[in-house]
C-alpha positions as MATLAB code, in Angstrom:
seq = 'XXXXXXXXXXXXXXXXXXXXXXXXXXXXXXXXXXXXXXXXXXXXXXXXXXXXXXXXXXXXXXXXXXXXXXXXXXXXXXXXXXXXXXXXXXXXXXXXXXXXXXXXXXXXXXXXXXXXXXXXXXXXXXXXXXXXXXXXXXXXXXXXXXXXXXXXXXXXXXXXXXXXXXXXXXXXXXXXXXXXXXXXXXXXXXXXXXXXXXXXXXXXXXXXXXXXXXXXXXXXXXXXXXXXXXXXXXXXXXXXXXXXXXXXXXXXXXXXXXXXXXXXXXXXXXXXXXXXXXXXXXXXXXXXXXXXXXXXXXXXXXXXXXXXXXXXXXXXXXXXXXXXXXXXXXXXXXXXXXXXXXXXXXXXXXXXXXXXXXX';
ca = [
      53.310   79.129   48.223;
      52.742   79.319   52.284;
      49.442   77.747   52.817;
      49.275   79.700   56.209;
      48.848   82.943   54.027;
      45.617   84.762   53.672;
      43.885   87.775   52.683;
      40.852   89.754   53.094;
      40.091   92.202   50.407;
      38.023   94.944   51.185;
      35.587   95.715   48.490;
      32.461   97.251   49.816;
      32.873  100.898   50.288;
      31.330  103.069   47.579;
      33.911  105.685   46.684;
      31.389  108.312   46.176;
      34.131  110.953   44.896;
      34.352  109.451   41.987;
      30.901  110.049   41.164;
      29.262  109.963   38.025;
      31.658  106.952   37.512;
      31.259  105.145   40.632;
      27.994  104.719   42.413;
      26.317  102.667   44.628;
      25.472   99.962   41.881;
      28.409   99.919   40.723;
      31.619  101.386   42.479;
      35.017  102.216   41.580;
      36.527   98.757   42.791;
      34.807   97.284   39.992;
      36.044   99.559   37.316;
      39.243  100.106   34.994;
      39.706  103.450   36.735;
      43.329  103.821   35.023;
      42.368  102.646   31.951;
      44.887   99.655   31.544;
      42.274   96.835   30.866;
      41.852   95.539   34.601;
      39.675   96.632   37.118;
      40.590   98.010   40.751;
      39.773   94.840   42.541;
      41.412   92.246   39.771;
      44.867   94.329   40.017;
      44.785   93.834   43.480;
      43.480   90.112   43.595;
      46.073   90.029   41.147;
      49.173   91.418   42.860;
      47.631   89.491   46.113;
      48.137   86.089   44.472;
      51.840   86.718   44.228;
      52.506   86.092   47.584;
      49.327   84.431   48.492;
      47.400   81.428   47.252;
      44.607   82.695   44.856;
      41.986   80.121   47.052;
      43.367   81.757   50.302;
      42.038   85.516   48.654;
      38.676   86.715   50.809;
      36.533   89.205   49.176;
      34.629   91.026   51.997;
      31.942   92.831   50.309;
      28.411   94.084   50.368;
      25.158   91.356   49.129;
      24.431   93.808   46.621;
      28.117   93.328   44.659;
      28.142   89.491   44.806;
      27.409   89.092   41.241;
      29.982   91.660   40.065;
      32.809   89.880   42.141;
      32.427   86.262   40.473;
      31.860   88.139   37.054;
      35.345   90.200   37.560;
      37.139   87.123   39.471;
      36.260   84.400   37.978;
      38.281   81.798   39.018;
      37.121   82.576   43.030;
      34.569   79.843   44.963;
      31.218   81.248   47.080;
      33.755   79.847   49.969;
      36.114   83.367   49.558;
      33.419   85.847   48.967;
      31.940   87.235   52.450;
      28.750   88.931   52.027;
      27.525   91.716   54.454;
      24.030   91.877   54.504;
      24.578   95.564   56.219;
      27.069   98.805   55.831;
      28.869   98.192   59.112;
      32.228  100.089   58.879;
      35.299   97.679   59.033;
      35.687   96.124   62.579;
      32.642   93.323   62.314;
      33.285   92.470   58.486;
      36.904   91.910   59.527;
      36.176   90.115   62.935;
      33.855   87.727   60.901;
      36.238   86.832   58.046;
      39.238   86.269   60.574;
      37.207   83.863   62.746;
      36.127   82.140   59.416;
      39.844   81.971   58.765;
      40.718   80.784   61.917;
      38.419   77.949   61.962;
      39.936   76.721   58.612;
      43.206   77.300   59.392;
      44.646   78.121   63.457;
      48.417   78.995   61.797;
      46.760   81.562   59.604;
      48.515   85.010   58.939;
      47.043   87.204   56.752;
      46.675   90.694   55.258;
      43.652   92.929   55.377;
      44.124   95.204   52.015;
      41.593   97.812   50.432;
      40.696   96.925   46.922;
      40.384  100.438   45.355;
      44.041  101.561   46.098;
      47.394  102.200   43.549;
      50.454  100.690   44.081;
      53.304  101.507   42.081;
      56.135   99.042   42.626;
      54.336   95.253   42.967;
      57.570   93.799   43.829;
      58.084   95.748   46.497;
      54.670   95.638   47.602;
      55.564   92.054   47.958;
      58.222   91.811   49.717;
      56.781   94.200   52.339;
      53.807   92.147   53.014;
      56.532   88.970   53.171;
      58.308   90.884   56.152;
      55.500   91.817   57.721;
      54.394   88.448   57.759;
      57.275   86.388   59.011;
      57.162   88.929   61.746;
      53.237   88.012   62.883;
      54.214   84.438   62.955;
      56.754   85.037   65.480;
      55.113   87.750   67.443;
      51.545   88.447   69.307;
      51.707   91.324   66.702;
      49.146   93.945   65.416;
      50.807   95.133   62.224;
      50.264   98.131   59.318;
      52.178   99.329   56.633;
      53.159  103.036   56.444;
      53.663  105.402   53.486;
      56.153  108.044   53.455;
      54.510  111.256   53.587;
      55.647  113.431   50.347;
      53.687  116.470   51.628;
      51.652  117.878   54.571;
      48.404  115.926   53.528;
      45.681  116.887   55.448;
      43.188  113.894   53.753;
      45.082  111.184   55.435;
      45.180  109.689   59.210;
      49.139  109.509   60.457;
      50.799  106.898   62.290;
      53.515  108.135   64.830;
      55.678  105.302   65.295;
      58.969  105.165   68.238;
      62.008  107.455   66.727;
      63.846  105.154   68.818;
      63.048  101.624   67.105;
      66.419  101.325   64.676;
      64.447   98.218   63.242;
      62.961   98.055   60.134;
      59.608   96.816   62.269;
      59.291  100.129   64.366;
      56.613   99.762   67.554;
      53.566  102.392   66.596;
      53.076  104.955   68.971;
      49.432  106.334   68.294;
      47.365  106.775   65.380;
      46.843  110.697   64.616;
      43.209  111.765   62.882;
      43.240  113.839   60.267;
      45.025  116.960   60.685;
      45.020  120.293   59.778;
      47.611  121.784   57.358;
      49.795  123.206   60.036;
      49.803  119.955   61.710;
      50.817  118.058   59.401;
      53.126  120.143   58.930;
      54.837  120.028   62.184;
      54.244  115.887   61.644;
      56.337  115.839   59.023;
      58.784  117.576   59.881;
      59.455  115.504   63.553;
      60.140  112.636   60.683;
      58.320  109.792   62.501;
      55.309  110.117   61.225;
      53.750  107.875   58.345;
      50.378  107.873   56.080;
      47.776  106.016   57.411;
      47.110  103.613   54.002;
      44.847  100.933   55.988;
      46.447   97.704   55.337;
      46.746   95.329   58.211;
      48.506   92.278   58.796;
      48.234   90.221   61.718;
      47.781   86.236   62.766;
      44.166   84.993   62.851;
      44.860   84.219   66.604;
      46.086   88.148   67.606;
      43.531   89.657   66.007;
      40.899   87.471   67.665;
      42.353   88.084   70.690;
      42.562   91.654   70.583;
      38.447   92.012   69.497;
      38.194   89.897   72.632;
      40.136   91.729   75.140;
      38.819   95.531   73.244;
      35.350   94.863   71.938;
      34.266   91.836   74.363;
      30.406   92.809   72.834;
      31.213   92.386   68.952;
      33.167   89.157   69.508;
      31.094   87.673   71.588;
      28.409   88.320   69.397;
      30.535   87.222   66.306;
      32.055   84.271   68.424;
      28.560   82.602   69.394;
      28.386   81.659   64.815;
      31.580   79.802   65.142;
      29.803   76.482   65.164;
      28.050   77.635   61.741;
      31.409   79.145   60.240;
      32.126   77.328   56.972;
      28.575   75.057   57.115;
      25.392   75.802   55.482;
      23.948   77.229   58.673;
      26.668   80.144   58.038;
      24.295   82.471   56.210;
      20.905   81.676   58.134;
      23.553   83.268   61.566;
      24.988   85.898   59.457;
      21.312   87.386   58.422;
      19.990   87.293   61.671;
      22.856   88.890   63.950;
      25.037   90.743   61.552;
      22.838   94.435   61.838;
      23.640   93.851   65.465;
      26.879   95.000   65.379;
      28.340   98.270   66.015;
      29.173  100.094   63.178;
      32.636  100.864   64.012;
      35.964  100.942   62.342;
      38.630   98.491   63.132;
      41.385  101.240   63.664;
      39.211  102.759   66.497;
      38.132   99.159   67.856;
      41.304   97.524   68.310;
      44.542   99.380   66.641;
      43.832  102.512   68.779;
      43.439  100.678   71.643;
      46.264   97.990   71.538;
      49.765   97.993   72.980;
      51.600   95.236   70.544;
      51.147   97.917   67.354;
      54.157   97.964   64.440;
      54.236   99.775   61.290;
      56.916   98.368   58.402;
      57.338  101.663   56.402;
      56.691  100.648   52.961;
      59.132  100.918   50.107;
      56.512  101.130   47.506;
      54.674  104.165   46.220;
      50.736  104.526   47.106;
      48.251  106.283   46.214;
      44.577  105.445   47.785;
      42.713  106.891   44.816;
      40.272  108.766   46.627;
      39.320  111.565   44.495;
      39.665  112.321   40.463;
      42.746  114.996   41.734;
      44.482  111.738   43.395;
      43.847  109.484   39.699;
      45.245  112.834   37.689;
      48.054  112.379   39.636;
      48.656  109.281   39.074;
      48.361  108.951   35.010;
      50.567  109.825   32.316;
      49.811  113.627   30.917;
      49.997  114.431   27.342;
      51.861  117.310   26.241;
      48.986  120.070   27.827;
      49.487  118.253   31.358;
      45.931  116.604   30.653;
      45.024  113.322   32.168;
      43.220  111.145   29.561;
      41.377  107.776   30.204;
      39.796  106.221   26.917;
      38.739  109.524   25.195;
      40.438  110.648   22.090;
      41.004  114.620   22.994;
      41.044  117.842   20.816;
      42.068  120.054   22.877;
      42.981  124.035   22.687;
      44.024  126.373   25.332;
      43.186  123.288   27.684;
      45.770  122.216   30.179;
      45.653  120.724   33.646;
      42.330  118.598   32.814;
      41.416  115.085   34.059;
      39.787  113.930   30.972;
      37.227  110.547   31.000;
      34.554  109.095   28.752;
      33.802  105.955   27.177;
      35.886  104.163   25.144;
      37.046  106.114   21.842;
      34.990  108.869   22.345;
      35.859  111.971   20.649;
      36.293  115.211   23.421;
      36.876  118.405   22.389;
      37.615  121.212   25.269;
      38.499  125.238   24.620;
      39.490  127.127   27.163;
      39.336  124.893   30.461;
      41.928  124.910   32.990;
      42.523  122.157   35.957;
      38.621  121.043   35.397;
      37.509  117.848   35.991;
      35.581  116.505   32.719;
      34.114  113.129   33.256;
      31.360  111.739   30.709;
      29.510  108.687   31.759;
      25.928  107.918   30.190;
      23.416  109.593   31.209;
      25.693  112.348   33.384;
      28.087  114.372   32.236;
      30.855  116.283   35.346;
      32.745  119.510   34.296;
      33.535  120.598   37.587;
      36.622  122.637   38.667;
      39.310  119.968   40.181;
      40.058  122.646   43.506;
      36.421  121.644   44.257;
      36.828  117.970   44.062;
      35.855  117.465   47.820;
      32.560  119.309   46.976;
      31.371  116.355   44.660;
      29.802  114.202   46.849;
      27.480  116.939   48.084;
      27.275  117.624   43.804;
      25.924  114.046   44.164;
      23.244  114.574   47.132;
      21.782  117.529   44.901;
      21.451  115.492   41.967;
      20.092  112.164   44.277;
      17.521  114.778   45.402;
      16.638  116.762   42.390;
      16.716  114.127   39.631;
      16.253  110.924   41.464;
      18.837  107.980   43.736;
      19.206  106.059   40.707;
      21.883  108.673   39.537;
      24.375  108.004   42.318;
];
């Protein structure tokens, strides 16, 4: 394996969609959302490792998660696991880690990869993140994979890359917010536009030099630790200047902002997992078109339902159509599945009626 390879996992968000399952103690990274016997975050450390070596695997995540990290990934050192002692977006966690990187290793490439997301075909996956990375060596190169758009999604970012490019590599010609349905419409059918699956590779030295030359403040506020990078002075520097930062996200500090932008559109399917509609989609049905994790179902004049409880627990539903059903200790979700984008104000209600420790 290329010692020069690296990767940053990003594992501190706290998927709140997912609610009752995931919540700020414990989010969906850190469960078997799927129900196949591995966590979110070990599938991913685990299809990481295939390319990368397993020592060279960064976990960027929140203080509060450290224990669950070394108790899910067991084999990883305090060395790969960077704690953020505050929520601040993506840009500082991922300027910190890459000049931590860098300081170990100046050939570094690496990958910066969500750790909540589906990927269908690993192999592919691979091979992808291979390309992508020959290409960083060779090139001052700020790189993302794209995902095909299968319909006019209006929950994504796009990437409009140059129709001209008859590479596989194409140069990236802006980053598009979220649209509305009729744009995304008319994105998808110019045919150069790509899903927006935030997964960056780049060398440790263009990234640095792109938070220099775009967001002089951050690195230079980042850049003044690098004498305590990798020392036990690390955390004493990382305490006392990380809430400093802006809390900004690294598409808007540097890929938005950057001229030497490529997208490799990928050849695997994706799916980020953001909602329970997004996980139906993605499981096997049984013969009412019901998505079941763990529970053993009775069902009658059910169809449509994304069904989850605990382990071999016995569900019977009558008479529900494309609900949500989700059964998790003390809170049990039956909430319609059209509404799915209503459930993390579902959650607020609940925070503010019954109490935070319920979300």
């Amino acid at each position: 394996m290329n010692k020069n390879y690296y990767a940053i996992l990003m594992a501190g968000g706290v998927g709140s969609r997912f609610w009752p399952v995931s919540t700020q103690e414990y989010p969906k990274q850190f469960h078997d959302m799927l129900g196949t016997g591995d966590t979110l975050i070990q599938k991913t450390f685990n299809r990481l490792s295939e390319l990368i070596p397993k020592e060279n695997i960064f976990i960027l995540t929140n203080e509060r998660y450290n224990d669950l990290v070394f108790q899910q990934l067991p084999g990883v050192t305090k060395r790969q696991v960077v704690l953020e002692p505050a929520m601040r977006n993506t840009a500082p966690c991922i300027l910190y880690a890459s000049l931590k990187i860098q300081k170990e290793n100046p050939d570094a490439v690496m990958i910066v990869a969500p750790s909540d997301h589906w990927i269908e075909d690993e192999n592919a996956f691979t091979q992808n993140v291979k390309q992508t990375f020959e290409f960083c060596e060779q090139n001052d190169a700020l790189m993302t994979l794209g995902i095909q758009p299968t319909f006019p999604n209006t929950g994504y970012g796009y990437i409009e890359f140059d129709k001209s490019s008859n590479q596989d590599i194409k140069p990236v010609n802006q980053f598009r917010e979220k649209p509305d349905y009729e744009t995304a419409k008319s994105f998808i059918a110019r045919g150069n536009f790509l899903w927006n699956a935030g997964i960056f590779m780049w060398s440790a030295k263009s990234v640095i030099k792109a938070f220099k030359s775009n967001q002089p403040e951050l690195y230079s506020l980042f850049e003044t630790g690098i004498e305590a990078y990798n020392t036990d002075l690390e955390d004493g520097f990382i305490q006392e200047n990380y809430a400093k930062a802006e809390n900004i996200s690294v598409d808007y500090a540097i890929m938005e902002k950057s001229e030497n932008v490529f997208v490799l559109p990928a050849t695997f399917d994706w799916n980020d997992l953001g909602t329970w509609g997004s996980l139906y989609d993605k499981l096997d049905k049984d013969s009412d078109n019901n998505a079941v994790v763990n529970a053993k179902t009775l069902t009658e004049d059910a169809t449509g339902n994304m069904i989850r409880s605990k382990k071999d627990k016995i569900v019977v539903v009558d008479g529900l159509k494309d609900y949500i059903i989700v059964d998790k200790d003390e809170v049990l979700l039956i909430f319609p599945k059209a509404k799915e984008q209503d459930i993390k104000k579902v959650l607020q209600n609940v925070k503010e009626k019954f109490g935070e420790s319920y979300g």
